[in-house]
Structures are given as C-alpha cells and as structure tokens.
ZATIZA-532658 format. One record per residue (C-alpha): residue number from 0; residue in three letters; chain; x, y, z. Coordinates in nm, 3 decimals. Layout:
ZATIZA-532658
(NUM, "ALA", "A", (X, Y, Z))
...
end
This chain:
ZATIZA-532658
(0, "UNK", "A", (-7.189, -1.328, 3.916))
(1, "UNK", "A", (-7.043, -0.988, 3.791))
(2, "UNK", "A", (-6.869, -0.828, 4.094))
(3, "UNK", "A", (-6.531, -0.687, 4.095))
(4, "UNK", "A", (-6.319, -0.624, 4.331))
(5, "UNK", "A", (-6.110, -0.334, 4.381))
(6, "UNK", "A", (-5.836, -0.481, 4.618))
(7, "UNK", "A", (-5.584, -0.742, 4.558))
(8, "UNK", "A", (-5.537, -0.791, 4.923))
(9, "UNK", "A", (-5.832, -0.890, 4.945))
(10, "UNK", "A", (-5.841, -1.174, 4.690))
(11, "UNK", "A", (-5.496, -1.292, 4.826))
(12, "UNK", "A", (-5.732, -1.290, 5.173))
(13, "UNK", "A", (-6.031, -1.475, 5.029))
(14, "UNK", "A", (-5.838, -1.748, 4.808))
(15, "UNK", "A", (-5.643, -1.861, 5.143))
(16, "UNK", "A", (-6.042, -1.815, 5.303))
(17, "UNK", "A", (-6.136, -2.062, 5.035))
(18, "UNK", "A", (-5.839, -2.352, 5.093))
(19, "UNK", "A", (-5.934, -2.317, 5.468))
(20, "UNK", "A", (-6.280, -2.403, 5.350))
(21, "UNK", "A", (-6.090, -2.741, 5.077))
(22, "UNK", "A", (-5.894, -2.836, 5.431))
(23, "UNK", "A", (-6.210, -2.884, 5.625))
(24, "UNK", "A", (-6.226, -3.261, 5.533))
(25, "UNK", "A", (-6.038, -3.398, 5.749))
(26, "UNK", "A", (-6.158, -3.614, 6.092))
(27, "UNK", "A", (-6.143, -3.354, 6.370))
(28, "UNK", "A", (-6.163, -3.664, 6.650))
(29, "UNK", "A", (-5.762, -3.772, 6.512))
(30, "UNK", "A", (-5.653, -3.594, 6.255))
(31, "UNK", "A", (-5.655, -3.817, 5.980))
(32, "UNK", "A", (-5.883, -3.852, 5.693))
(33, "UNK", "A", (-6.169, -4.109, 5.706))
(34, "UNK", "A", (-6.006, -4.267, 5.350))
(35, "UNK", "A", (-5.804, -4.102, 5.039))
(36, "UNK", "A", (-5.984, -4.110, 4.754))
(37, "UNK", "A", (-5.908, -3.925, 4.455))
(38, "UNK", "A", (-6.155, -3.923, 4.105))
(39, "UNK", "A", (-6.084, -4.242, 3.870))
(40, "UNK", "A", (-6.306, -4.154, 3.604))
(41, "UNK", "A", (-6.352, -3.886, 3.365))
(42, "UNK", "A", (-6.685, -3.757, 3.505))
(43, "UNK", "A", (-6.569, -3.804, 3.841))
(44, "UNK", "A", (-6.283, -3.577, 3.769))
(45, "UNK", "A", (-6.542, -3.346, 3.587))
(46, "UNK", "A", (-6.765, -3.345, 3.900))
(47, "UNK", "A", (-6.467, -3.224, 4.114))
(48, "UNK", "A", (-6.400, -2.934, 3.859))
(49, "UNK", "A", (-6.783, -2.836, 3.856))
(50, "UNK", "A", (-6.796, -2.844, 4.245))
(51, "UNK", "A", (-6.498, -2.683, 4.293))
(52, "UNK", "A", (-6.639, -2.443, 4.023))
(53, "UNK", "A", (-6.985, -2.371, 4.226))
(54, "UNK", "A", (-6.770, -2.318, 4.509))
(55, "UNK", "A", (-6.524, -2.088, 4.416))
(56, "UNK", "A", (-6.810, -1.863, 4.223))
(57, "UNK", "A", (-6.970, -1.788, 4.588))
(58, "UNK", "A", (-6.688, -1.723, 4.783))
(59, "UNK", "A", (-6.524, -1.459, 4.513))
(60, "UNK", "A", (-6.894, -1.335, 4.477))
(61, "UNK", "A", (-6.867, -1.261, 4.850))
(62, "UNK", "A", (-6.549, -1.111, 4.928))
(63, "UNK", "A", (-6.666, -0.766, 4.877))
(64, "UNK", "A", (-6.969, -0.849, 5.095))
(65, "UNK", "A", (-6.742, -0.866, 5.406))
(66, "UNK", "A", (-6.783, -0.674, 5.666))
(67, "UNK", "A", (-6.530, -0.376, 5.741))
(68, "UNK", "A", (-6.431, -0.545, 6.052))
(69, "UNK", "A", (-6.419, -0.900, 5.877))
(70, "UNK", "A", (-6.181, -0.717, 5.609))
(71, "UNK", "A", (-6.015, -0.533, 5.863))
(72, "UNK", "A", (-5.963, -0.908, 6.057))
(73, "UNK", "A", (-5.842, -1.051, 5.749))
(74, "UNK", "A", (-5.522, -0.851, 5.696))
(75, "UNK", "A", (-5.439, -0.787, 6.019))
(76, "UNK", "A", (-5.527, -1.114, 6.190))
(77, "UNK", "A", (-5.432, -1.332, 5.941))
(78, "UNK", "A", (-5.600, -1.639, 5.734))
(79, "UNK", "A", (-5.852, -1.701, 6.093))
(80, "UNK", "A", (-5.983, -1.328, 6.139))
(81, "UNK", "A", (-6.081, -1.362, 5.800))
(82, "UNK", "A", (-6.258, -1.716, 5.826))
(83, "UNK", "A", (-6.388, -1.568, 6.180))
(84, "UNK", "A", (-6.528, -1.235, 6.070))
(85, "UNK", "A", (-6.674, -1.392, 5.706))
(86, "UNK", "A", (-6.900, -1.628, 5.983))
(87, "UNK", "A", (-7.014, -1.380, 6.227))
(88, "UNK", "A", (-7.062, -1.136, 5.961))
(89, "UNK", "A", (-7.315, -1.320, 5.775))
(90, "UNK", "A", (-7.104, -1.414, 5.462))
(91, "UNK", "A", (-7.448, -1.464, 5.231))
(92, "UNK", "A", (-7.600, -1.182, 5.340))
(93, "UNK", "A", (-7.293, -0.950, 5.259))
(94, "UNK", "A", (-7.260, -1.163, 4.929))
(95, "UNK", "A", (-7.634, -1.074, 4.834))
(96, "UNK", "A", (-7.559, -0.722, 4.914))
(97, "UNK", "A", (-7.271, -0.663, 4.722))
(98, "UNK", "A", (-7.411, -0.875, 4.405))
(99, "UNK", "A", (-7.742, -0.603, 4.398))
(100, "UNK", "A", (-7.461, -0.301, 4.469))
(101, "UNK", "A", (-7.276, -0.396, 4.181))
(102, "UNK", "A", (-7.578, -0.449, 3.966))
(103, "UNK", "A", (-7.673, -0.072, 4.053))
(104, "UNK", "A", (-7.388, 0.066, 3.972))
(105, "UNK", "A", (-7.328, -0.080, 3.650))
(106, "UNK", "A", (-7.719, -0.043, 3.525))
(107, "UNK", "A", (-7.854, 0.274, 3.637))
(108, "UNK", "A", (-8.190, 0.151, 3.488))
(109, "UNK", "A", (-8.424, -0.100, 3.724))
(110, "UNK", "A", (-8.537, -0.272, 3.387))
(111, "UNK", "A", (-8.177, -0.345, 3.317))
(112, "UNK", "A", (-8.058, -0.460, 3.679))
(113, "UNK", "A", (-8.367, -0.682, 3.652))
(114, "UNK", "A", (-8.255, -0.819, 3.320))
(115, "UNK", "A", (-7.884, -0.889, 3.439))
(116, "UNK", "A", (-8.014, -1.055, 3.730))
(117, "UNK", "A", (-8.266, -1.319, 3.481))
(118, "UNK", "A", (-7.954, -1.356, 3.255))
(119, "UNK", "A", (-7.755, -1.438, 3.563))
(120, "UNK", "A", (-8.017, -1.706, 3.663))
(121, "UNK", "A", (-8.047, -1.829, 3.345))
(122, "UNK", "A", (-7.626, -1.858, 3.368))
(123, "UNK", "A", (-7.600, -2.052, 3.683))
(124, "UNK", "A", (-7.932, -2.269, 3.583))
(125, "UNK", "A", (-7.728, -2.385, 3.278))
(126, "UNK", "A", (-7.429, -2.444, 3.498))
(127, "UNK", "A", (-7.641, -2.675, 3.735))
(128, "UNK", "A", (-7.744, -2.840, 3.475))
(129, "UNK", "A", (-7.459, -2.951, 3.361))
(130, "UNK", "A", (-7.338, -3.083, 3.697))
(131, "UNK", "A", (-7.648, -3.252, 3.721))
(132, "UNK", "A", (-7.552, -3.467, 3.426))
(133, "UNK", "A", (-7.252, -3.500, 3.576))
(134, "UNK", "A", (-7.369, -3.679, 3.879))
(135, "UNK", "A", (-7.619, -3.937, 3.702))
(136, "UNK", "A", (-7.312, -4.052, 3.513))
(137, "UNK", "A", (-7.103, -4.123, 3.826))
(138, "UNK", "A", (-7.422, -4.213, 3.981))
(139, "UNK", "A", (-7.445, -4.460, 3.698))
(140, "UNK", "A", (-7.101, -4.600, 3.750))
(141, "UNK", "A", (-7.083, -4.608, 4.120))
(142, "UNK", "A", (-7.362, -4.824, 4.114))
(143, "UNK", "A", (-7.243, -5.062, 3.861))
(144, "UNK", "A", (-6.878, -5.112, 4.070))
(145, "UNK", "A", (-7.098, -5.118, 4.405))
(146, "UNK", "A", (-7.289, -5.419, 4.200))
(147, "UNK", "A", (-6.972, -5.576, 4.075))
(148, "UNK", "A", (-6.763, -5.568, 4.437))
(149, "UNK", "A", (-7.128, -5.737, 4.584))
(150, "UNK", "A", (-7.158, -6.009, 4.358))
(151, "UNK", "A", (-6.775, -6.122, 4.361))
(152, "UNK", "A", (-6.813, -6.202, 4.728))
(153, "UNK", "A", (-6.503, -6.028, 4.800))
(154, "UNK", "A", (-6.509, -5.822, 5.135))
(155, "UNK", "A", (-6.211, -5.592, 5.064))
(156, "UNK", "A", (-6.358, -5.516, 4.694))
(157, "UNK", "A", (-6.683, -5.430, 4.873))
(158, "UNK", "A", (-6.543, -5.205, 5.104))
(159, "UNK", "A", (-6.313, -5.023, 4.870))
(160, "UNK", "A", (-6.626, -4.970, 4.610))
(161, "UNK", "A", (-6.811, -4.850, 4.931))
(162, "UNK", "A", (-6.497, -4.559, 4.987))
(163, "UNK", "A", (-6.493, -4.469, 4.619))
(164, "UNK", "A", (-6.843, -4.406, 4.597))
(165, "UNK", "A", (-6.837, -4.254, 4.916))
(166, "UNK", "A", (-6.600, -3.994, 4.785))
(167, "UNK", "A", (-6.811, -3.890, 4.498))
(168, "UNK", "A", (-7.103, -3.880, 4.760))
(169, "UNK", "A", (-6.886, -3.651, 4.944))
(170, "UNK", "A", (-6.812, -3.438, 4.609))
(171, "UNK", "A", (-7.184, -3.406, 4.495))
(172, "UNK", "A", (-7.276, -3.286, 4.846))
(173, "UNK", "A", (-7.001, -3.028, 4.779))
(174, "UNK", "A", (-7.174, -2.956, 4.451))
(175, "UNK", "A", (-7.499, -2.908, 4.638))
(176, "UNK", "A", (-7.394, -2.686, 4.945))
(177, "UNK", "A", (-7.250, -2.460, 4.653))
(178, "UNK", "A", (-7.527, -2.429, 4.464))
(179, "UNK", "A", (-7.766, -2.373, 4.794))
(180, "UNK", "A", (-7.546, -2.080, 4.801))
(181, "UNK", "A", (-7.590, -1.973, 4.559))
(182, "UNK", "A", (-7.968, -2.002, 4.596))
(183, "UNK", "A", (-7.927, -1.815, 4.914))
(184, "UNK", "A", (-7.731, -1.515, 4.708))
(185, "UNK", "A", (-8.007, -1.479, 4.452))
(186, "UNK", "A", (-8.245, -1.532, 4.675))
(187, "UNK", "A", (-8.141, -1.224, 4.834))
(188, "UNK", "A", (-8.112, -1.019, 4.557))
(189, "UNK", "A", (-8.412, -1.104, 4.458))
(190, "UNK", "A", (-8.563, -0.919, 4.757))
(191, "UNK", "A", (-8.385, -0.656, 4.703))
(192, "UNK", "A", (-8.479, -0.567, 4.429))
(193, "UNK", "A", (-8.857, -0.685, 4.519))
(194, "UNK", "A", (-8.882, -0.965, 4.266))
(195, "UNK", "A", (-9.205, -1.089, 4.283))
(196, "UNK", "A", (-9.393, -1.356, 4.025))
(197, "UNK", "A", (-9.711, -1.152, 3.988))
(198, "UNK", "A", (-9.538, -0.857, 3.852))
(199, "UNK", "A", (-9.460, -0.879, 3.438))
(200, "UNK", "A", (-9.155, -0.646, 3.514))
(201, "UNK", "A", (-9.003, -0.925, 3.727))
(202, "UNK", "A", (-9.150, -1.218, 3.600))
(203, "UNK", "A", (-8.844, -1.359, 3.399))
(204, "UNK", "A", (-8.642, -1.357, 3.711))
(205, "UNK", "A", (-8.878, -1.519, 3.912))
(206, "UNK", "A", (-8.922, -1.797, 3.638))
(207, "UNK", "A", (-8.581, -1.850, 3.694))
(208, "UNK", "A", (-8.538, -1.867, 4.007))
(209, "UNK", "A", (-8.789, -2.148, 4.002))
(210, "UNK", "A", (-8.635, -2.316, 3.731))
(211, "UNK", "A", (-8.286, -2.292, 3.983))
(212, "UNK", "A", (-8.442, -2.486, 4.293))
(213, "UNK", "A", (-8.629, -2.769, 4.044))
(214, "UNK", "A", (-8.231, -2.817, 3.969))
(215, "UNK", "A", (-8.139, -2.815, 4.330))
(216, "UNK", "A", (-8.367, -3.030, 4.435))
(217, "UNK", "A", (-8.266, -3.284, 4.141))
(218, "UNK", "A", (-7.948, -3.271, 4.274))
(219, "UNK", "A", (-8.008, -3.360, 4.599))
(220, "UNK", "A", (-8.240, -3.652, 4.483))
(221, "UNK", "A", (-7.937, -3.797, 4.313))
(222, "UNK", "A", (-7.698, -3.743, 4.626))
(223, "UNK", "A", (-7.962, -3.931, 4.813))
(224, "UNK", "A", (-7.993, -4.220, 4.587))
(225, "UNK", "A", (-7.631, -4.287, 4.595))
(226, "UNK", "A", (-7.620, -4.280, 4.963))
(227, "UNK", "A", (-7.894, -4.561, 4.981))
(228, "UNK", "A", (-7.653, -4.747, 4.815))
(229, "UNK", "A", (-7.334, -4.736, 4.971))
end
C-alpha cells in the first residue's frame, strides 16, 4: 500500500515494533522455544519470505496510523511504549486511516482514489495468490514426509516430521494473520470511502475485495488440512 512516511524516527521505531512482533514465538511458561525449526525446502523458505512479506506490508502501512501519543510513547519510552500505544490505539484502525489519507492527498479526484484502491486489491490479491501456491506445495511435501516417518515405524522420525510440519503450520498461520490484516485495512478503507457493490462507481473495488477473502479463506482451508495431519 502507497503510504509514505515523513519521519525516519519513526521507521527506526516501527522496524524494532516489528522484531518485537518476530520474538513473540517463544514459550512464555519457560522461556524456551517449543522446537527449532528452520525451512528445508525451497518453498518452505519461499513461504517464510512471503509471510514475512504480508507482515512487514501491514505494519509499515500502519506506522503513520499511530496515534500521537503512541508516537509520542515510541521515542520517548522506548521499543514497549511503542508496542503499548500501537495496541491501545487501535493499530488497524489508524492503518485504515492513514491508507484513505494518503490516497486523498495524492488523487484529488474520488474516481481516481477509487481506482488506486481496486488496483491495490487487485495487487495484494495477486500476492495471496502466490502464497497460496506456496502452501499447497509444502502442504504437498509435509504430507508425503509425515507418510514416510509413519510407515518406517520409527518413533523419533515420526516425531521430528510432526515438528517440521509443525513449523510450516506455524508459518502459514503467520501468512494468514497477515493477510487478515490486511483484510481488516481494506476493509476499512473501503468504508471510507463508502464502497458499496450496488454502485458501478465502486463496483471494481468491491469485486475485489471479494475476490481477496475467497483467497483468505483458501488459505486457511490449507492451514487446516495440514493441522489434521500432524
């Protein structure tokens, strides 16, 4: 999504907000992670790009959505006023904002802004689409080592098939929570700016935003077919 922002402190702030999101993963009963994992395959690596790509998209899209006081937190009160006051502040709702703001002030025209946003759609459609690809083919292969460690007999091979698919579980969930943010972002806008199917004027945007949750929900299906069988 096209917003810029006009402070450098505050992209320093909201890249250390976004590895405070990547350190989340660990167990907070002891400390320790549940099991390492790291991507073995090519598409597994390609997943973690994608997801990490989702991710990244909606937290730079919402840095200029913060709150004063959440901004304010941020470079006074360090790495957790930032985290704090992006939470309380309503983080998509500010991202929403600032994502229609932006679209006003670079197209003066409705008819434009309107256009942007179906071309902006049609951008993260294509982008969801391609991590949905992604995800049947480590689907695909998870399945196939699950199979493999089952029928050898071997307990240890089962259980370390069980971790590794387990980690690309964890990574397509990532994918997912990204791109319902994003949802929630367009969704937004799409208020805003009174997007409505019934209207020709808004039609194409509409359309897409369809065409975005069909994806979403493909997604999920394929999360929740590997997790039946883990």
């Amino acid at each position: 999504m096209a917003v810029r922002f006009l402070a450098a402190r505050l992209t320093a702030v909201l890249a250390a907000f976004g590895l405070l999101l990547s350190a989340c993963s660990f167990d907070p009963g002891n400390g320790e992670r549940a099991f390492a994992w790291e991507p073995e395959t090519a598409e597994e690596r390609r997943l973690r790009q994608q997801a990490e790509a989702l991710d990244l998209t909606i937290v730079e899209g919402g840095v200029a959505g913060f709150t004063l006081g959440a901004v304010i937190g941020g470079l006074t009160g360090g790495l957790q006023g930032a985290f704090t006051g992006a939470r309380l502040g309503g983080f998509i709702g500010s991202a929403s904002g600032a994502y229609v703001r932006q679209l006003q002030s670079d197209f003066a025209d409705r008819e434009r802004q309107l256009d942007q946003l179906a071309l902006d759609l049609e951008m993260n459609n294509r982008d969801l689409e391609a991590a949905i690809a992604t995800m049947r083919a480590v689907l695909s292969q998870q399945r196939a080592k699950l199979a493999a460690a089952r029928a050898s007999g071997n307990p240890l091979a089962v259980r370390r098939a069980q971790e590794q698919a387990a980690g690309s579980l964890a990574t397509m969930n990532r994918a997912v929570e990204a791109a319902t943010s994003r949802q929630s972002v367009l969704g937004e806008a799409r208020t805003l700016l009174a997007v409505t199917s019934d209207n020709p004027a808004t039609a194409p945007a509409a359309a897409r935003y369809g065409a975005l949750a069909d994806r979403i929900s493909a997604m999920r299906s394929i999360a929740a077919t590997l997790t039946s069988e883990i």
